[in-house]
C-alpha positions in Angstrom: -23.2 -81.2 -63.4 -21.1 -78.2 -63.9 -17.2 -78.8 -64.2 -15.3 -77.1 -61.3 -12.2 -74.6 -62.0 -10.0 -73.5 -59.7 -7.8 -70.2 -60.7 -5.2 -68.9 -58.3 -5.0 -65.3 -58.3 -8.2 -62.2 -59.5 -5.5 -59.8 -60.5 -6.2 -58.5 -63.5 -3.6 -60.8 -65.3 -5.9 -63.2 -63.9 -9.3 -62.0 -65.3 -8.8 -63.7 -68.6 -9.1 -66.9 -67.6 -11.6 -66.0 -65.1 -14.0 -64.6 -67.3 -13.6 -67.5 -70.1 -14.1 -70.5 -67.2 -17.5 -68.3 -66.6 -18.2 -68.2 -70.2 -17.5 -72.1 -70.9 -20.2 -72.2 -68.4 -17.6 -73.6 -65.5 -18.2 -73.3 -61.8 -15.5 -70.9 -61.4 -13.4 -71.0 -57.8 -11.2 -67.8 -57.4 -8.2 -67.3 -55.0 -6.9 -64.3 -53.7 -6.0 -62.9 -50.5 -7.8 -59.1 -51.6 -11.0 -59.2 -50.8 -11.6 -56.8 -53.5 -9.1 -57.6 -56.3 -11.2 -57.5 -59.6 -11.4 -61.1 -60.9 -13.9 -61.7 -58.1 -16.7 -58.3 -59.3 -16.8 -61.5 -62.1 -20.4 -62.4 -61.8 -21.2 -65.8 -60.7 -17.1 -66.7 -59.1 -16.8 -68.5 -55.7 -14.7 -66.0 -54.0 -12.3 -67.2 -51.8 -10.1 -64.8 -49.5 -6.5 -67.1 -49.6 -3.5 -65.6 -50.1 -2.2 -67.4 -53.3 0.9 -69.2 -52.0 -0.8 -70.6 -48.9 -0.8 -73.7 -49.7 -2.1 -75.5 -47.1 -5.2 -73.3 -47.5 -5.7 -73.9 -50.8 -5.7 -77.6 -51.0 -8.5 -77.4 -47.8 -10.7 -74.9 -50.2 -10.1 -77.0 -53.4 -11.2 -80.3 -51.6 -13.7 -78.8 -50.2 -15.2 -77.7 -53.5 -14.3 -81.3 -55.1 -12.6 -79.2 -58.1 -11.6 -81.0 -61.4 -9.1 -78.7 -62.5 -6.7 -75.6 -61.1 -4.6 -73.4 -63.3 -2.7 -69.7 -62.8 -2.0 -67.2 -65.5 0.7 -64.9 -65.9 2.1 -64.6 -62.3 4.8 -67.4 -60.6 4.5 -68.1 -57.0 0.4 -69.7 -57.3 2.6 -72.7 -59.4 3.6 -74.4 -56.5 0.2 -74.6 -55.0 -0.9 -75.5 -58.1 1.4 -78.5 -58.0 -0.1 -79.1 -54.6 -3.1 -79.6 -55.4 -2.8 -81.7 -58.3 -1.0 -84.2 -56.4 -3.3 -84.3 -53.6 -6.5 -84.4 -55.7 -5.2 -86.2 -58.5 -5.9 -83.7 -60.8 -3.6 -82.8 -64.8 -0.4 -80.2 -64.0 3.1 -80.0 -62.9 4.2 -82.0 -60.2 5.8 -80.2 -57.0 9.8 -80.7 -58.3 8.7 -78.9 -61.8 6.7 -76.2 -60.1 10.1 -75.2 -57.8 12.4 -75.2 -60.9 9.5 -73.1 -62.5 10.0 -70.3 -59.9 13.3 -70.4 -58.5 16.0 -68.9 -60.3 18.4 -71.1 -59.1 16.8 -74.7 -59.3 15.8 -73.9 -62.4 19.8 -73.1 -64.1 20.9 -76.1 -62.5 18.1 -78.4 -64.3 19.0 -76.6 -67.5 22.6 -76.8 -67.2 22.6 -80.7 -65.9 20.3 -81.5 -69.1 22.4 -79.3 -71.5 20.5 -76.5 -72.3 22.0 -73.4 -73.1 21.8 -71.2 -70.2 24.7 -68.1 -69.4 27.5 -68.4 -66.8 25.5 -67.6 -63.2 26.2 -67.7 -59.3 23.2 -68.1 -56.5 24.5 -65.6 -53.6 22.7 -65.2 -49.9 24.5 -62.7 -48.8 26.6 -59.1 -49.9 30.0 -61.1 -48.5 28.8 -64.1 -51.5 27.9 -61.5 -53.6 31.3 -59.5 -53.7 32.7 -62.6 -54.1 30.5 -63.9 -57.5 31.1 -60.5 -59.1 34.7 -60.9 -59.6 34.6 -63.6 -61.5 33.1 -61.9 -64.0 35.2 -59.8 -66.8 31.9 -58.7 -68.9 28.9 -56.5 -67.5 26.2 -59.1 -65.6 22.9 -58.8 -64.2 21.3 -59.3 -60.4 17.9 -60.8 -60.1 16.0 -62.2 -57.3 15.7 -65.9 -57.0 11.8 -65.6 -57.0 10.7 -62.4 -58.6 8.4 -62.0 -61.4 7.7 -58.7 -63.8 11.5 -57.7 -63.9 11.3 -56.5 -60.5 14.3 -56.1 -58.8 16.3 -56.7 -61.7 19.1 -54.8 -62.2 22.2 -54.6 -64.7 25.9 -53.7 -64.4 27.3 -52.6 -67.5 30.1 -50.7 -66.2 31.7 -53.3 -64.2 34.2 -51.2 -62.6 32.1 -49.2 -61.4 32.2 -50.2 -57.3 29.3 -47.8 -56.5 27.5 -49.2 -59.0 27.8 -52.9 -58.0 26.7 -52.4 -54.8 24.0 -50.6 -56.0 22.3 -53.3 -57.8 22.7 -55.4 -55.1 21.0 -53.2 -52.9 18.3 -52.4 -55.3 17.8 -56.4 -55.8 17.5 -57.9 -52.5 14.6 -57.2 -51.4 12.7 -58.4 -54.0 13.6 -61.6 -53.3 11.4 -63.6 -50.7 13.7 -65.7 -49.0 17.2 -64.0 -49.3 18.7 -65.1 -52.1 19.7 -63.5 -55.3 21.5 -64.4 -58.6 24.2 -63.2 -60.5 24.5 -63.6 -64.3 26.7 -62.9 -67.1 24.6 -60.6 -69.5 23.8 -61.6 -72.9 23.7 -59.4 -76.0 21.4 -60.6 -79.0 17.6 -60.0 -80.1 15.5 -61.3 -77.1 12.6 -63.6 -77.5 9.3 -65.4 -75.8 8.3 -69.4 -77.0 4.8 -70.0 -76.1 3.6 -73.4 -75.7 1.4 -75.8 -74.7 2.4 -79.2 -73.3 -0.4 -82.3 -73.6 0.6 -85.6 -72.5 4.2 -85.1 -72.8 5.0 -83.6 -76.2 5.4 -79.7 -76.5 3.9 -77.5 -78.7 5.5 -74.6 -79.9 2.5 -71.9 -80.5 4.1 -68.7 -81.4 7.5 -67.3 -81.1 7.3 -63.3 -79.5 9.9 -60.7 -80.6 10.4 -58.3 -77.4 11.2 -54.8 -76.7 12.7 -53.7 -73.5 14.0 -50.5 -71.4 17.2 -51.8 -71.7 20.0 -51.1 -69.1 19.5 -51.0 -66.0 16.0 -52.7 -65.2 14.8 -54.4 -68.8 11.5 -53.5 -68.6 9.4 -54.9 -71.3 8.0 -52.0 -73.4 6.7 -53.6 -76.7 6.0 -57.3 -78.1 5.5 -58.3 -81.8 4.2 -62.0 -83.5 5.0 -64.2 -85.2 9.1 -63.1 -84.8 10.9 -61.5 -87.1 13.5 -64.1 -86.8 15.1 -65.8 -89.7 13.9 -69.6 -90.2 17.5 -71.1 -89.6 17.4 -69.7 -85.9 13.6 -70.0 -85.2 14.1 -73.7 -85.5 17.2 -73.3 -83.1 14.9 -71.5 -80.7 12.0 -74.3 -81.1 14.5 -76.5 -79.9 16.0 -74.8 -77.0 12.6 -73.9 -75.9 11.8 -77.8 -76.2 14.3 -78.8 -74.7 13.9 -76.4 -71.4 11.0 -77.7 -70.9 11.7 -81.6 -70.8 14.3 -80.4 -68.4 12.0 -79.0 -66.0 9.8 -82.0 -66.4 6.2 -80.1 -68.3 4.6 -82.5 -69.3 1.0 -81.0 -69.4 0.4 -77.3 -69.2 1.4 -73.8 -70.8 5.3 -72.6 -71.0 6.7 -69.2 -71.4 10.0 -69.3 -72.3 12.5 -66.3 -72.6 15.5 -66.6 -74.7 18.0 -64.4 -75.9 19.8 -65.1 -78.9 23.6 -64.7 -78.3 26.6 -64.8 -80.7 26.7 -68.5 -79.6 23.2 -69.1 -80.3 20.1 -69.0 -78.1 20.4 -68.9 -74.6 17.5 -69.3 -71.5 16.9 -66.0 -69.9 13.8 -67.9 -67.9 11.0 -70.6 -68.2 7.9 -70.0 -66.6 5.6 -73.0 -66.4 2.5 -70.6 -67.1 1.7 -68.6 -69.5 3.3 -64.9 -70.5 1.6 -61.8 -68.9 1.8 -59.0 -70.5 -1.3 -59.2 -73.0 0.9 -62.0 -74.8 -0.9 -64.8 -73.9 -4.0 -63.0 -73.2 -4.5 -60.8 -76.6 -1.4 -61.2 -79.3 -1.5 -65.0 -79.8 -5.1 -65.3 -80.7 -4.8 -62.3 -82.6 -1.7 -63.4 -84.9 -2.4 -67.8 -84.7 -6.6 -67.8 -83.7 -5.9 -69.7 -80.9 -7.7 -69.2 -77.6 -5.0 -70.2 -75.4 -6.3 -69.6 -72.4 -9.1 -71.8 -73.0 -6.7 -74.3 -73.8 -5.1 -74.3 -70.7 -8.7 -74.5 -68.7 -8.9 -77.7 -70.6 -6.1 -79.1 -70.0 -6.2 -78.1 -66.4 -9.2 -80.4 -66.8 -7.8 -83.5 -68.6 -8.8 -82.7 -72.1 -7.1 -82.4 -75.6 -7.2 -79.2 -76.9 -7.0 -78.4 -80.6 -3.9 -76.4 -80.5 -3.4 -76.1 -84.4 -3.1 -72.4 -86.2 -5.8 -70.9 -87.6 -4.4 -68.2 -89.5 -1.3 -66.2 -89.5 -1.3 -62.7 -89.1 0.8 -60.1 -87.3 -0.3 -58.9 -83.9 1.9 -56.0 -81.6 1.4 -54.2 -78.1 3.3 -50.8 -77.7 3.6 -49.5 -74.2 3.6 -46.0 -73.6 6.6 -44.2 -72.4 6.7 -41.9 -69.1 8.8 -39.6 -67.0 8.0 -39.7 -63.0 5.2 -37.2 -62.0 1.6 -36.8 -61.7 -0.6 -37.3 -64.8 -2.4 -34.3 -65.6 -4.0 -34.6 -69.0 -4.3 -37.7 -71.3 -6.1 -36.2 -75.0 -6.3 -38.5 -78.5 -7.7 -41.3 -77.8 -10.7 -41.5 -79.3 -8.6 -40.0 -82.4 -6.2 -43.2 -82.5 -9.1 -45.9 -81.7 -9.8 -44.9 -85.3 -6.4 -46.1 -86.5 -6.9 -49.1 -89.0 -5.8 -52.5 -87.1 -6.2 -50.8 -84.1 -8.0 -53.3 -81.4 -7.5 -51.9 -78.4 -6.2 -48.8 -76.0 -5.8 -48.8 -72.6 -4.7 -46.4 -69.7 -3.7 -48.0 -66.6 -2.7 -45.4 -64.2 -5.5 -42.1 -64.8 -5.3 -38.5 -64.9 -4.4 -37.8 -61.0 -2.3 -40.5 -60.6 1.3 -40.1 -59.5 3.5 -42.3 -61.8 7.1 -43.6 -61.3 9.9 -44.1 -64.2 9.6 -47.3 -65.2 11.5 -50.0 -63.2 9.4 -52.5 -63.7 6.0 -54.1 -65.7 3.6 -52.4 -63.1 5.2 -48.8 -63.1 3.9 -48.4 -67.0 1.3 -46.3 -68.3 -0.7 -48.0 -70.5 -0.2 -49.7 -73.9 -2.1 -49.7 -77.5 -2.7 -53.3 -79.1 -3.0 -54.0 -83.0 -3.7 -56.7 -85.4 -2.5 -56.3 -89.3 -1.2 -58.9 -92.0 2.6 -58.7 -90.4 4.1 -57.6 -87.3 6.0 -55.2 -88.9 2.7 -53.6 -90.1 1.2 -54.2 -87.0 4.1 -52.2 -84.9 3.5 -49.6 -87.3 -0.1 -49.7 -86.5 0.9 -49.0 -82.4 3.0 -46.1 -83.2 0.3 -44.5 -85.1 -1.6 -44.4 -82.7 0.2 -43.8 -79.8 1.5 -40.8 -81.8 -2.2 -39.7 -81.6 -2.2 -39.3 -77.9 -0.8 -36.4 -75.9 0.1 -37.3 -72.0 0.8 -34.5 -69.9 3.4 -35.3 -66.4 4.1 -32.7 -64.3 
């Protein structure tokens, strides 16, 4: 009899894992509340129309389809029906405390702080009275963020923090991204900012590849470029490890994926944020079997499913994503590409918003473009590799 996987979510972070569970030969059991989001055109998925943090919904479906496993990928809110479920079913994940430090902001500093782990100065607010309050008792620039957002949206950074207009600003700009009210204030850290990928089985963490990052910068840190393995030097890669370790013992993984974000500071590495999922952004998906050989994705389907995964490196090579950058406007002529496919390490070019569309700057993950992928020896060569080719390609915005 086939195994049954539930995945919350046919987004197209999703896909992935949706189209490997079909592949392993899985009965495949998707989630999502639009009836025509992509994951389900998958042939051969159970489509079920559930909006992905109904929870009560989503337990009914998955005892009613007897499933022997449920994972997410690359999105926050589905972990606490995840959790759910594998309580009620008995089924491998995070239990239901785990999955709420996983996706508040909030719950998820105080774990860190009350187990040690280095975390920066921060103050939960619920309202703009709280909130003028919190941001005087900071002397360096901070950042707002929603409690319970994803995809740096509604994140927004005060640099200038004399600047009155400019406070309430962000504040504006941040609450409503946040689902039930509340956002977060935090002093801002300077240093080189990094992903840890892992895989937890049966209590012990592996670290699968550390991800140097590239962001927008001020105000709205939109990521814009990853690179593996990091360019790091060993002394503080083994000081990451450990932070990244150690954040997620205090959150309680025990079996699952991890993608932690870490920034490292004058004073050493610091949590940014710890998902108990794994890392959108073609991370997960595309770099880390590109640079290690592992199919992590198929890892977590089987440890959704109460195996042991083989979680060991295959090789060691470099693997980068460059994301194109964009000024608002309508896209009106994309030429080149089939000029930097041919770019050696090239493995992949793709164009998210077409010729027609009308395009935003980029405030967050979903406003960008599109992004080229490579594989090479090194990440450094790799990088190189992405700007090759994206110097191949001409976009027009008007």
């Amino acid at each position: 009899m086939k195994r049954k996987i539930m995945i919350l979510g046919a987004s197209i972070l999703q896909l992935p894992a949706i189209e490997k569970a079909r592949k392993l030969g899985m009965e495949t059991i998707v989630v999502d509340i639009n009836p025509d989001a992509v994951g389900f055109s998958v042939d051969g998925v159970v489509k079920e129309v559930i909006s992905t943090v109904d929870i009560p919904s989503i337990v009914e479906s998955a005892k009613r389809h007897d499933i022997d496993g449920i994972m997410t990928l690359a999105t926050d809110m589905p972990i606490r029906a995840v959790a759910a479920v594998a309580r009620e079913m008995k089924l491998v994940g995070i239990d239901e405390k785990t999955a709420l430090r996983a996706t508040n902001k909030v719950e998820m500093r105080v774990a860190l702080e009350k187990n040690k782990v280095p975390i920066p100065k921060f103050f939960k607010v619920s309202n703009e009275e709280e909130y003028k309050k919190a941001v005087k008792e900071f002397n360096v620039p901070f950042i707002v963020k929603p409690v319970d957002s994803s995809g740096s949206r509604g994140v927004f950074e005060v640099l200038d923090i004399t600047n009155q207009s400019l406070i309430e600003r962000a504040y504006r700009y941040c609450r409503p991204f946040s689902s039930v009210g509340d956002v977060i204030v935090e002093e801002y850290m300077n240093g080189p900012e990094v992903s840890v990928e892992t895989l937890s089985i049966d209590g012990v963490c592996h670290v699968i590849q550390i991800t140097d990052k590239l962001t927008t910068g001020a105000p709205y840190y939109v990521e814009m470029g990853h690179s593996q393995p990091t360019r790091l030097g060993q002394d503080i890669v083994e000081k990451v490890v450990e932070v990244a370790k150690s954040a997620n013992r205090a959150i309680g993984i025990k079996d699952g994926p991890s993608h932690t974000e870490i920034i490292v500071t004058d004073k050493g590495p610091k949590i940014v944020e710890i998902g108990a999922r794994l890392g959108g952004d073609n991370i997960n998906t595309h770099l880390v079997p590109l640079s290690t050989g592992i199919d992590i994705v198929e890892c977590c389907i089987k440890i959704a499913l109460g195996e042991k995964p083989e979680v060991k490196s295959k090789f060691n090579k470099g693997a980068a994503i460059r994301y194109f950058k964009q000024d608002a406007g309508v896209v009106s002529a994309i030429e080149g590409i089939e000029e930097a496919e041919k770019v050696p390490g090239i493995k992949q070019i793709s164009i998210v918003h077409d010729i027609g569309e009308e395009i935003t700057d980029i405030v967050n993950s979903g406003a960008r473009l599109g992004f080229v992928i490579a594989q090479d020896a090194d990440a450094e060569s790799a990088i190189r590799d992405c700007e090759r080719a994206m110097n191949q390609i001409k976009i027009n915005i008007i």
